[in-house]
N, C-alpha and C positions, 0 to 999 in steps of 0.2 A: 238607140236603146237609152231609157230614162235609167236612170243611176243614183241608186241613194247611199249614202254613207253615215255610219252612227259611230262613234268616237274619235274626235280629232285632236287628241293629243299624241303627242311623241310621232311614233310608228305611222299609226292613222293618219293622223295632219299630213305629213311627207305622202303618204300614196293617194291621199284625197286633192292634192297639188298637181300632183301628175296627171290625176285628171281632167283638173281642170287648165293647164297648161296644155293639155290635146286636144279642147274645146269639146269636150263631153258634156252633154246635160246632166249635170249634179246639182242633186239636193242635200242639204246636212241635216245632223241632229246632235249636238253636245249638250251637257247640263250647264257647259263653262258657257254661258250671253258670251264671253269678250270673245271666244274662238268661232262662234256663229257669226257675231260680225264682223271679224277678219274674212271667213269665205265668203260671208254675201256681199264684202268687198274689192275680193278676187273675180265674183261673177257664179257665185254659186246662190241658187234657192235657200229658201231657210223652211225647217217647218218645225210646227211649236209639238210634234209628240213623235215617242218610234213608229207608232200607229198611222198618224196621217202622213209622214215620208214614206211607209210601206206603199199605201193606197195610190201614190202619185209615182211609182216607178216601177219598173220592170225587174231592176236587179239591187236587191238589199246588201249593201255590204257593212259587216259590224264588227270593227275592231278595238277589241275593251280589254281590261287592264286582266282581267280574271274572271272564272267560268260563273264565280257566282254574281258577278256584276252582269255579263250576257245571260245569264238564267232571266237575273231581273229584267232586262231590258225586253228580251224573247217573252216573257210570260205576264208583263202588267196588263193591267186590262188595257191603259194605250200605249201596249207594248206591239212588236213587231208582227206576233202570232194572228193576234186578234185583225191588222190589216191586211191579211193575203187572202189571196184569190189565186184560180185554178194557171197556172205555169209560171208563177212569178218563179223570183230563183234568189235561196237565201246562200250567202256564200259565208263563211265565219271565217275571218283571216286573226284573229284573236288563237295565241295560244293554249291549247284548252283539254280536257279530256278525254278520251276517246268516247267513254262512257258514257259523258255531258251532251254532245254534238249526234250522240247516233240518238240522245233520250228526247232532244229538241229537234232534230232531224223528225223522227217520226211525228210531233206535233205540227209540223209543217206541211207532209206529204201528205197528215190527215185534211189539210187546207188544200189540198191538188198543187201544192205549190212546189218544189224540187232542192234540195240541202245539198250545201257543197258547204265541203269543209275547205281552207286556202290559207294556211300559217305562211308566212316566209320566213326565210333566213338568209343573212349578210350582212346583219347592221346597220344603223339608223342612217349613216355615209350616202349608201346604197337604196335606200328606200327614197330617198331624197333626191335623187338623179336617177329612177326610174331603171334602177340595174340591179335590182335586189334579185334574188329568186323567190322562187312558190312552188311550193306544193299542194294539188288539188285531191281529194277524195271524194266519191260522187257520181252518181251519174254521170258515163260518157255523152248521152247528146247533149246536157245539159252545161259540160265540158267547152265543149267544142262550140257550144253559142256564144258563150263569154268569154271563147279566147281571145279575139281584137280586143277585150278590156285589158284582161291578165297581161299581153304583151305591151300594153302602157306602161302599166303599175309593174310590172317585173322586167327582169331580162328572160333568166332560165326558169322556163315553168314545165313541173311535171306533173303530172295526173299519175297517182300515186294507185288508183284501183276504187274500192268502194268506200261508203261514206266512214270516216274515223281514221283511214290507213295516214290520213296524210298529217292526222293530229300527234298520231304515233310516231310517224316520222322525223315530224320538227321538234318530239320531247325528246328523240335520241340524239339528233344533231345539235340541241340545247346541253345536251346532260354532257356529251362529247366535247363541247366548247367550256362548260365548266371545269370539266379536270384536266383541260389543256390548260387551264387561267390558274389554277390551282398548284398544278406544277412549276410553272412560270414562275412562280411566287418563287420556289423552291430552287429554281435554276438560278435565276437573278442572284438570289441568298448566295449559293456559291460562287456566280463569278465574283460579283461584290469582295467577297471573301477572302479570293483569288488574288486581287487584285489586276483583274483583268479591263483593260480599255472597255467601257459597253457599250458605246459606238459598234468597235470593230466585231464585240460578240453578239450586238445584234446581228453583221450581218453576215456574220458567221452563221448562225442558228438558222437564218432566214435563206441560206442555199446547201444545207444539209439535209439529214434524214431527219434530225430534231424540228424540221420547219412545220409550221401550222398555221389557216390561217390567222388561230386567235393572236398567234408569235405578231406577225404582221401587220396585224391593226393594233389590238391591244398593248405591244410592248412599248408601242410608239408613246404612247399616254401616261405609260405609267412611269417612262425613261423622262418623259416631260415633268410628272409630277400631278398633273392634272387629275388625272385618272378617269379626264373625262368621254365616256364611250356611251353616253344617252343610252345608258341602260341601268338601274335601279337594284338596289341589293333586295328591296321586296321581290322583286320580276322572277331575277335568278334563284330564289329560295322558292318562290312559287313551282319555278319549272324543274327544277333537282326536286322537289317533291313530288311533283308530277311524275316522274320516270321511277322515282324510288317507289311509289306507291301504285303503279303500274305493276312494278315486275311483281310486286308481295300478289298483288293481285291473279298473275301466271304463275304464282307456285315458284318460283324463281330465288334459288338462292344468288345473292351476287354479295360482292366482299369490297370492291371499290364506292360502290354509289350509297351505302350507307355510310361512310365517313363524311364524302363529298357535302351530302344533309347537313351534319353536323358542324361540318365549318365554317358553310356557308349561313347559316343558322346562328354561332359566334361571329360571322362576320358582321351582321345584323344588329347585333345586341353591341358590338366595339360600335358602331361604324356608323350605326340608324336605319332605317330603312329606306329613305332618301337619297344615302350612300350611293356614287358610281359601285356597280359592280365589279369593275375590277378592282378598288379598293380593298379586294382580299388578300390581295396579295402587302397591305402595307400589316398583316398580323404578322409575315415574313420581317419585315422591317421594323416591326416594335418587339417582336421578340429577341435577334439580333440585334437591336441597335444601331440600325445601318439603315441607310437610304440608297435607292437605284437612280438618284438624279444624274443627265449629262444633256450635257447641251447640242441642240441642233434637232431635236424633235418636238414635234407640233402639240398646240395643248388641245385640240380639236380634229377628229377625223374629217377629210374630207375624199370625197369619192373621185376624181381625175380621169376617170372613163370620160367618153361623152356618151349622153342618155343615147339607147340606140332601140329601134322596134326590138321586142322582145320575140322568143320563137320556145317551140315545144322542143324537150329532151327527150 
């Protein structure tokens, strides 16, 4: 199967590596020249439009920052739409709308060509050593032809149901990890306070009922000072908007996830939107005037699994 990929930053790049690390036929397409000729360095094709990478593979994959950047790239004229033909198979591993995916979905299937939707979740760590998970929405046989790619680029992959289910999915378990990072802020605040060892309260927290994995990865970064978790305080304001304006959308009253907005929306405006996302938690730390430094954790996640074939949930 011929293999095309369109955004290789962050996220993208780590699973577009994995590919080509399994010696898959991959073609790219970035706006960035310098990340094009990084992969056609690695062994990867280059092509100059989303259009002509469409026309030269079998399976489209487009992982971009926001739905209105995959709108553009789906709908230029040498955009992705414009090169399918009858069974290709567009997959969008891009966090994104439900709404967005089933409205480009349907411009697809009018091409005969087949939409899957495939966010992950785990962290950049994870994406990077080929043990991230996924969620697919989509056609089953369309599914199940792209699972020996999915099991490269993931570990646990699950086929969530039909096209959008799985876009829904990965905005809960996004919204989920934000008010776990939000609390944290809040927890830290008090040991700090406490004057409790935070060595021992991480690992304290980390074999309790209080444990998460945001505890796990993220506390490690922020106890480092770093805060650095390759993930962007625009991303996380994108996706708690995402989920906030989901629910308005089902009629949904909720009383947590419109704070969540809001803070993380201040966090943006303190912090940049360049900002590590977990850097919300140092509003905890400049309102208090206190810091959660202690030594002996890392300023970079890294993933200590070994990449292993991925399999269906």
């Amino acid at each position: 199967m011929k293999i095309g990929f369109i955004g290789l930053g962050n996220v993208g790049g780590k699973l577009a590596r994995s590919l080509l690390r399994n010696n898959f036929n991959l073609t790219v397409r970035d706006l960035d020249e310098n990340l094009n000729k990084t992969f056609f360095n690695l062994g990867a094709k280059i092509a100059n439009s989303a259009k002509e990478l469409t026309e030269k593979v079998d399976l489209i994959i487009t992982c971009l920052p926001s739905p209105k950047i995959c709108s553009e790239v789906m709908e230029a004229e040498d955009g992705v739409i414009n090169g399918l033909s009858t069974n290709k198979i567009w997959l969008e591993m891009s966090t994104t709308d439900e709404a967005e995916v089933k409205r480009l979905g349907e411009k697809v299937s009018n091409k005969k060509a087949i939409p899957l939707d495939g966010p992950v979740s785990g962290g950049c760590h994870r994406a990077a050593t080929g043990n991230i998970a996924i969620f697919v929405g989509g056609e089953r046989k369309a599914f199940d032809k792209i699972l020996p790619v999915l099991t490269v680029l993931g570990r646990k992959v699950l086929h969530t149901g039909e096209l959008g289910s799985a876009s829904v999915l990965k905005i809960i378990t996004n919204y989920l990890a934000s008010v776990h990072l939000v609390a944290l802020g809040e927890a830290w605040t008090v040991a700090r306070k406490s004057k409790l060892d935070l060595t021992k309260t991480f690992k304290g927290i980390a074999v309790s009922s209080g444990n998460s994995f945001v505890h796990e990865t993220e506390s490690q970064v922020i106890l480092n000072g770093s805060y650095n978790i390759n993930f962007t305080m625009d991303l996380i304001v994108k996706d708690t908007g995402l989920f906030d304006d989901l629910a308005k959308k089902l009629n949904t009253t909720l009383e947590v996830s419109p704070k969540i907005v809001e803070i993380f929306k201040d966090g943006q405006r303190r912090y940049g939107s360049r900002a590590w996302s977990s850097m919300i938690v140092k509003r905890m730390e400049d309102l208090n005037k206190i810091d959660f430094r202690t030594d002996g954790f890392p300023k970079e996640l890294t993933d200590n699994e070994p990449e292993e074939k991925g399999y269906e949930i």
